[in-house]
C-alpha positions in Angstrom: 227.5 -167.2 -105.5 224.6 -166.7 -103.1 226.4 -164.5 -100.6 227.3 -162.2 -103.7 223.6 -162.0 -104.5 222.7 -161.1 -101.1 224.6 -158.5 -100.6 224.1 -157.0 -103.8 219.7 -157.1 -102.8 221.0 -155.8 -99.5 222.7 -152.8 -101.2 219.4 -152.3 -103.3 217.4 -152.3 -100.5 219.0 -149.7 -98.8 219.8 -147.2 -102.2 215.9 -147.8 -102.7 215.6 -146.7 -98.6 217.7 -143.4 -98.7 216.0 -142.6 -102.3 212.5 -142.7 -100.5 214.1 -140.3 -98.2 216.2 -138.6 -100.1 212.6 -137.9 -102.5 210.2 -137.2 -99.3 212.6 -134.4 -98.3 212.7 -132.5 -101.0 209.1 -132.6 -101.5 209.1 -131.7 -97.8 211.3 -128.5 -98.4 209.8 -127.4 -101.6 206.0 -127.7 -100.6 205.7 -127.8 -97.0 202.7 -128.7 -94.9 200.4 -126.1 -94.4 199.2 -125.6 -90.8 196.3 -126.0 -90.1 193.5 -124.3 -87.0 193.5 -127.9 -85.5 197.7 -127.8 -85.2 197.4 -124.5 -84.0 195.2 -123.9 -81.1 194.4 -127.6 -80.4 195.5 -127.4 -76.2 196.7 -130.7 -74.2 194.8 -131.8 -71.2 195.1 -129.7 -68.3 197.9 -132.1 -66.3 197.5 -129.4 -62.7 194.6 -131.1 -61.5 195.5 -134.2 -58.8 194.1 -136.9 -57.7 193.8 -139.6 -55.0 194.2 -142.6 -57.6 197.3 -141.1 -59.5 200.7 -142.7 -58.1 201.6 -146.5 -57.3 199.3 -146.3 -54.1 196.9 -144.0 -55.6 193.2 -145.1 -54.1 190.0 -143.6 -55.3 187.7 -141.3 -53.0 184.2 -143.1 -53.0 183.0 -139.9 -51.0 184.3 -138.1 -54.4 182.5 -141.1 -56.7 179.4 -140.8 -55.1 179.4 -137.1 -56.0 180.4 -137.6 -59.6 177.6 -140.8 -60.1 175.5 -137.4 -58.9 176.6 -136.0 -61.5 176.5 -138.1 -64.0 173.1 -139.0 -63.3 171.4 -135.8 -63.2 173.3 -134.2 -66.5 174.9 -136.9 -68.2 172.7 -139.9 -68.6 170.4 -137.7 -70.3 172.7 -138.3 -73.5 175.4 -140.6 -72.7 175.5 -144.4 -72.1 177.2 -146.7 -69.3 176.7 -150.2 -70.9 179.9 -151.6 -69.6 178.5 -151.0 -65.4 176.0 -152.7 -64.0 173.6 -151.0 -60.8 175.2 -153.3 -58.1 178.7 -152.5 -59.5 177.9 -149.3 -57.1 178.3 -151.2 -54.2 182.2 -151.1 -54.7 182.0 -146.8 -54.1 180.2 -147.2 -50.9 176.4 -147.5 -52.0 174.2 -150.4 -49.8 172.6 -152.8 -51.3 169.0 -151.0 -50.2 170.2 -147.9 -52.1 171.6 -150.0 -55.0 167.8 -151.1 -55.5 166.1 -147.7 -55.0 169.2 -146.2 -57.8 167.6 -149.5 -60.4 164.3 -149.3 -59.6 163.8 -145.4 -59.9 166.2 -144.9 -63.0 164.6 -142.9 -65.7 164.6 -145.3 -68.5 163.4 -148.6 -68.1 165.5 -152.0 -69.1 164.3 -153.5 -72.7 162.4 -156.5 -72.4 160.4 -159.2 -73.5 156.3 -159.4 -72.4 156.3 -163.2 -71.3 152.4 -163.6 -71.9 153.2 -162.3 -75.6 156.3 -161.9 -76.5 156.5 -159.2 -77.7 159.1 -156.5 -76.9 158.4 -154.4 -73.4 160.3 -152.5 -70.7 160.3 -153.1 -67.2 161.9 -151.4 -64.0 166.0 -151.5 -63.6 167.0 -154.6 -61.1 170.9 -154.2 -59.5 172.1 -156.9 -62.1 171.2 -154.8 -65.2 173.3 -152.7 -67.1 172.8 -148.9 -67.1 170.4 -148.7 -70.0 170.9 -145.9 -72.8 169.1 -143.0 -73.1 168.6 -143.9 -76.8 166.1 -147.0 -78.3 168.8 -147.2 -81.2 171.9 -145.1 -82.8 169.5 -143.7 -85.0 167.4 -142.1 -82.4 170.7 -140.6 -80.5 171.9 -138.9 -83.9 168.4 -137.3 -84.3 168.1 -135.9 -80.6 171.8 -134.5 -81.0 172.3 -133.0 -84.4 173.7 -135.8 -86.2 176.0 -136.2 -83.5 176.5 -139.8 -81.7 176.9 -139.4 -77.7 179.7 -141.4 -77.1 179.5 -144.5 -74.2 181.1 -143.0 -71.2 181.5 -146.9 -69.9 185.6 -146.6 -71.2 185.7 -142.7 -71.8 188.6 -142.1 -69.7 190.8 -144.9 -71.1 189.6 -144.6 -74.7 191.2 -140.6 -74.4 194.5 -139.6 -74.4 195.3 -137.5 -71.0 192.0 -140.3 -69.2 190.8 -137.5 -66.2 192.8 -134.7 -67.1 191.2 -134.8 -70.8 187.6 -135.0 -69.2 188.2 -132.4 -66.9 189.4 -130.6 -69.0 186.9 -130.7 -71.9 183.8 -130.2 -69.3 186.0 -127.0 -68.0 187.3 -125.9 -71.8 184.4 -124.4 -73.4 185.0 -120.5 -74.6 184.3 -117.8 -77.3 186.7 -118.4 -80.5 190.1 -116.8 -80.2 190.3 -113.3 -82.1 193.8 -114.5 -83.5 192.1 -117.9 -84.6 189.4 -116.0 -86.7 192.1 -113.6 -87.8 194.6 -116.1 -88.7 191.7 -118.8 -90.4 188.6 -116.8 -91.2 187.1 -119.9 -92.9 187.0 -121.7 -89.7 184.4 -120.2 -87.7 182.5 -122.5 -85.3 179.2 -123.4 -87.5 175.9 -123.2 -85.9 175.3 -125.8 -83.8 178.8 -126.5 -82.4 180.4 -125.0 -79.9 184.3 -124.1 -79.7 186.5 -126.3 -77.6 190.3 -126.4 -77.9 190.5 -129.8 -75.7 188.7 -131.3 -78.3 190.1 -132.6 -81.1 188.7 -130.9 -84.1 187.9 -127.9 -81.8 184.0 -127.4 -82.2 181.7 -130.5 -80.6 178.0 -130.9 -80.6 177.6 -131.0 -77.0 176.7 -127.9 -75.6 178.5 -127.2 -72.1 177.1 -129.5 -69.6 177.8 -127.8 -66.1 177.5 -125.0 -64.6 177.8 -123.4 -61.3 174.9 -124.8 -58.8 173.5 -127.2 -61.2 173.8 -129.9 -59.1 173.4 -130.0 -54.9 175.2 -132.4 -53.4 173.8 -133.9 -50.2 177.4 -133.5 -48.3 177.5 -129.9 -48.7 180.3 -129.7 -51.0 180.2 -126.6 -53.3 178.8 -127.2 -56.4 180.8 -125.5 -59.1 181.2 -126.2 -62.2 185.2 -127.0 -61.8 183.8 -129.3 -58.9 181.2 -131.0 -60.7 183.4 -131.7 -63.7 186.4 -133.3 -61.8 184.2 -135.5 -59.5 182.6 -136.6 -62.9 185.8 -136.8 -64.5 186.9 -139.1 -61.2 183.9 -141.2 -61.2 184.3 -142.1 -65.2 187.7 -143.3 -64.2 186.5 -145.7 -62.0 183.8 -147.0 -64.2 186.5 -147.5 -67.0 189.3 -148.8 -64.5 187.5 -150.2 -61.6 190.1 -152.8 -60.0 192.9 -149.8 -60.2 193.4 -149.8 -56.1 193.5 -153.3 -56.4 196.0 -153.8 -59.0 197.9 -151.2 -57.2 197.9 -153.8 -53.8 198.7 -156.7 -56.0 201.6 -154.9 -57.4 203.2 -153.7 -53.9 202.7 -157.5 -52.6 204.3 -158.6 -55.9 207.3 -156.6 -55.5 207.4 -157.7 -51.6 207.2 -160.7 -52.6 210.2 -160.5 -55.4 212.7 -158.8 -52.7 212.0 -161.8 -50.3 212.4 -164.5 -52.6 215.9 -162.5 -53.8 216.9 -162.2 -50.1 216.0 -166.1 -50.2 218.1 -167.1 -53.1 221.0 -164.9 -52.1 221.0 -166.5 -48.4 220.4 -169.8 -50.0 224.2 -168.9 -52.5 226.0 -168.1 -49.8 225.3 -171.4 -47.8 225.9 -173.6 -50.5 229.1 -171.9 -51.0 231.0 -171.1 -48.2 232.9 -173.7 -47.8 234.1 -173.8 -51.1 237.5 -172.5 -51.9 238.5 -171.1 -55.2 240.9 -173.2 -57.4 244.3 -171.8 -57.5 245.4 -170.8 -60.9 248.9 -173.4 -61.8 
């Protein structure tokens, strides 16, 4: 009696299944989705740029992330956060400990704090331990200072986006006038004031204004500043502060797999010893 009632709830299940579908095609056929601007002229990360971390022995270029901590220090801490890296973590892109100090110590914006003959809330110089401090006392200080808009934490950035590098790059690289066919085809979604078109971004208009341009920032190895330059150096350096024990997973993994191809070599050895002086049983 049960198996009967089973099946028969299975049958249901699946009539109920194919109705669903059966229902959301129709309604799929006779009012179809209307596209929209975003579906339209969105555009995937730019994938032709390379770099030296991509690949199972990709490393990073601490020549390159010294450039792009350049960079990100002299446009992009005005606005964004890194609360997830501390000063001394720059030791691990080829910074010394002296210059570690002098990065802390002359940093902008000072490290909150507490007035020990008081107690009441002070600031005081950057020491290597601390954190990047944010540009911004609180969130709503950051929205006022941007036009509503919340400056996202760059700490994660380039694992938090789909396409990591390439989407950065590609973003700091993106910015341009509106399309004629975009205006032509949706005349309702011009860029509003304030905003600036973007098809890398998501909804196509952001609040940040384009951060680089060509010469803004000199770099002490002589390397040409453009803007293309500037943003993937940036773009590489965000990578590291979101994924900074890549080149070492990348060792662990090759000694991993040397390791696995020994021990097989091992076992297999270790088979045919046992066995080889056993014969298989004829079959009567």
């Amino acid at each position: 009696m049960v198996r009967p009632i089973g099946m028969l709830a299975g049958a249901g299940f699946v009539l109920a299944l194919l109705w669903s579908l059966a229902w959301n095609v129709v309604a799929y056929v006779q009012d179809p989705p209307v596209p929209t601007v975003e579906h339209e002229f969105h555009l995937k990360p730019k994938e032709n740029i390379s770099w030296s971390f991509e690949g199972v022995g990709g490393k990073y270029d601490n020549r390159q992330l010294q450039r792009g901590f350049q960079v990100y220090k002299e446009v992009c801490s005005a606005c964004h956060s890194l609360k997830q890296v501390a000063f001394r973590d720059l030791e691990e892109i080829g910074f010394n400990k002296a210059e570690v100090k002098a990065i802390a110590k002359n940093w902008v914006v000072e490290v909150p704090s507490i007035n020990p003959e008081t107690g009441e809330p002070a600031t005081r110089k950057a020491m290597p331990f601390d954190k990047f401090p944010s540009p911004y006392a609180n969130e709503t200080m950051a929205r006022a200072s941007n036009n509503n808009a919340l400056p996202p934490d760059q700490s994660l950035l380039a694992k938090a986006r789909e396409g990591g590098p390439h989407y950065l790059y590609s973003l700091l690289t993106g910015y341009q006038d509106q399309p004629a066919e975009l205006l032509k085809k949706f005349p309702d979604a011009k860029t509003p004031d304030g905003l600036h078109y973007n098809p890398y971004f998501p909804n196509l208009n952001l609040a940040m204004a384009p951060p680089l341009a060509d010469g803004q920032v000199t770099y002490a190895d002589g390397t040409p500043n453009t803007q293309k330059q500037m943003a993937k150096d940036v773009s590489a350096f965000l990578m590291w502060a979101a994924e900074p024990n890549l080149p070492t997973r990348h060792a662990v993994g090759w000694a991993t797999l040397a390791y696995l191809l020994v021990l097989t070599g091992l076992a297999y050895l270790a088979y045919r010893s046992i066995w080889a002086d056993k014969k298989p049983k004829k079959a009567k």
